[in-house]
ZAMARGU-4260 file (C-alpha; in steps of 0.2 Angstrom, whole numbers, plus 5000, padded with zeros to 4 digits):
<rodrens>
0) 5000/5000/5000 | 5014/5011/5005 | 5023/5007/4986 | 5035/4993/4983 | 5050/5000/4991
5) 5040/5012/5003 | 5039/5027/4993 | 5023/5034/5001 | 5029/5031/5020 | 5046/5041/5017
10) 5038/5056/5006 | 5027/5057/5023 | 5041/5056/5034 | 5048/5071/5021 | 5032/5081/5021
15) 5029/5081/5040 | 5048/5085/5043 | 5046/5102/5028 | 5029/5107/5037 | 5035/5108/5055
20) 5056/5104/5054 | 5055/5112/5075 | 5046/5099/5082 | 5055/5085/5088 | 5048/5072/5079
25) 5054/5054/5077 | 5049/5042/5064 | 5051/5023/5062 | 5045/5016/5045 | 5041/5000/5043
30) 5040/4997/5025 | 5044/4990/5013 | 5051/4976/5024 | 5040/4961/5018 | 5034/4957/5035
35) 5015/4947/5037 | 5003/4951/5048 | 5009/4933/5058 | 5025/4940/5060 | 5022/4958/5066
40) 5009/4951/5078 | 5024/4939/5084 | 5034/4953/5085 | 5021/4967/5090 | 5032/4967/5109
45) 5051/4973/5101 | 5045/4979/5087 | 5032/4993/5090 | 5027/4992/5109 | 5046/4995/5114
50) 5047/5009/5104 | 5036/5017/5115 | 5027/5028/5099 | 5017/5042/5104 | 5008/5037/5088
55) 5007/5023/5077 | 5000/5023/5060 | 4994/5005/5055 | 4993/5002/5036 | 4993/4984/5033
60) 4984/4968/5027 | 4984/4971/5007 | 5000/4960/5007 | 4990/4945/5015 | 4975/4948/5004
65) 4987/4949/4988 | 5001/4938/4988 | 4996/4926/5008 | 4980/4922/4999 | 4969/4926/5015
70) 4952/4932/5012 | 4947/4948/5024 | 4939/4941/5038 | 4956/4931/5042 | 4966/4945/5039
75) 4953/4956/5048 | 4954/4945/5064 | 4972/4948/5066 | 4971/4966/5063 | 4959/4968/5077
80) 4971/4955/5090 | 4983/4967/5086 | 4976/4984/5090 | 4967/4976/5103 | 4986/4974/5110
85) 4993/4991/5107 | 4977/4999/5113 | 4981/4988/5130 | 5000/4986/5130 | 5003/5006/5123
90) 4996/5024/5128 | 4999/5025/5109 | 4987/5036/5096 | 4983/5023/5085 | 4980/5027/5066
95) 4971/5013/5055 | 4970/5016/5037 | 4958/5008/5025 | 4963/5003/5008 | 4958/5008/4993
100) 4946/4993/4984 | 4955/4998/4967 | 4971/4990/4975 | 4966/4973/4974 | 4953/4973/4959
105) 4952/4954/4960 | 4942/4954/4976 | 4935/4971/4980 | 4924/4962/4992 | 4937/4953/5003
110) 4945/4974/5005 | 4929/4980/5008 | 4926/4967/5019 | 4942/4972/5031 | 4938/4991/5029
115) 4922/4989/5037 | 4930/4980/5051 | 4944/4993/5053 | 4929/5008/5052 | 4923/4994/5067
120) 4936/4993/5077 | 4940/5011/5076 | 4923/5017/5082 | 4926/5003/5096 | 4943/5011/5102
125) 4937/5029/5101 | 4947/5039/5104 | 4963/5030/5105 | 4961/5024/5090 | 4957/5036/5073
130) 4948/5032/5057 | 4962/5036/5040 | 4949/5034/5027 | 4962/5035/5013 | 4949/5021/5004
135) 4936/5035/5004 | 4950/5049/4999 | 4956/5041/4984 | 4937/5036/4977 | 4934/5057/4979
140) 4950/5061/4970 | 4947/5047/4956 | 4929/5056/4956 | 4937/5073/4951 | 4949/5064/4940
145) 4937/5057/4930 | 4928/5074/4928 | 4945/5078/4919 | 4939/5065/4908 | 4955/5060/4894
150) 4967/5070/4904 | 4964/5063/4921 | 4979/5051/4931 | 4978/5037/4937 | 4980/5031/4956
155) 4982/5015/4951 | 4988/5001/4937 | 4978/4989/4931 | 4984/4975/4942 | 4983/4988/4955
160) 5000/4993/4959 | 5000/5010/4965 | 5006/5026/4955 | 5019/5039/4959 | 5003/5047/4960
165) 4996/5038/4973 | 5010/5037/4984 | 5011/5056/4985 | 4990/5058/4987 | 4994/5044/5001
170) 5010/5055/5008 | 4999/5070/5007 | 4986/5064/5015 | 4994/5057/5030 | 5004/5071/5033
175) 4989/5081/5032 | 4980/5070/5046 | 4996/5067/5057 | 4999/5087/5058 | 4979/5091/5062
180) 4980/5080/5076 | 4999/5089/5084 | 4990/5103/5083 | 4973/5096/5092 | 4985/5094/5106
</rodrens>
């Protein structure tokens, strides 16, 4: 989701760093690390609770739904046993963003399937736990695209593999939510 070598993650990491470069701000991306949900469950205690994150952006299951060949409900029910533990184990903000259906054309059920559970959870772990609706972002922008007709851009390929294009509206848009909630502070 973040792009096959992490390209939307870092021009996040690039974005928030140009829009406040005074606060002190520390960033540990993830991606693109080729890590299942299994594993980061498995490793959920050295590898994000002992970091001690004031926040924690979670943008994960696409791979399992992919390439794992889960289906959304399996892939769901480790999502939630995760946030479950950092909304128990960490006095983290928690971020859960939902993916796009265009991602994963073969099985837009099985994606909207997981996003209804994440838009779930979140609204169960309120407010510790906020709703990234990058799913319902990209749909609007594909919207006005399309209004563009002929010259319009794509988000994603056909397969759908993310565009440049998508990894900056994605960057964009998590720099725009992660900076409204410093300020909230």
């Amino acid at each position: 989701m973040f792009g096959s070598k992490g390209e939307a993650a870092n021009r996040f990491v690039e974005a928030v760093l140009c829009r406040e470069p005074s606060r002190p701000i520390q960033f540990s991306v993830n991606v693109p690390v080729a890590v299942s949900l299994s594993q980061i469950r498995a490793r959920l205690s050295s590898d994000i609770i002992g970091k001690n994150a004031g926040r924690i952006i979670m943008g994960f299951g696409l791979r399992e739904l992919n390439h794992g060949g889960a289906d959304g409900a399996s892939v769901a029910a480790i999502y939630e046993i995760i946030v479950n533990e950092l909304v128990n184990k960490t006095q983290a903000r928690l971020f859960l963003l939902t993916i796009p259906s265009d991602m994963f054309p073969i099985a837009v059920a099985e994606v909207e399937y997981l996003n209804s559970v994440i838009r779930d959870v979140c609204a169960a772990n309120a407010p510790r736990a906020k709703l990234l609706d990058f799913a319902k972002f990209a749909e609007t922008f594909k919207e006005k695209q399309m209004e563009r007709g002929k010259f319009g851009r794509s988000l994603f390929m056909e397969d759908g593999a993310p565009t440049s294009l998508c990894c900056m509206l994605l960057a964009l848009y998590l720099q725009d939510e992660l900076v409204r909630d410093l300020k909230e502070i």
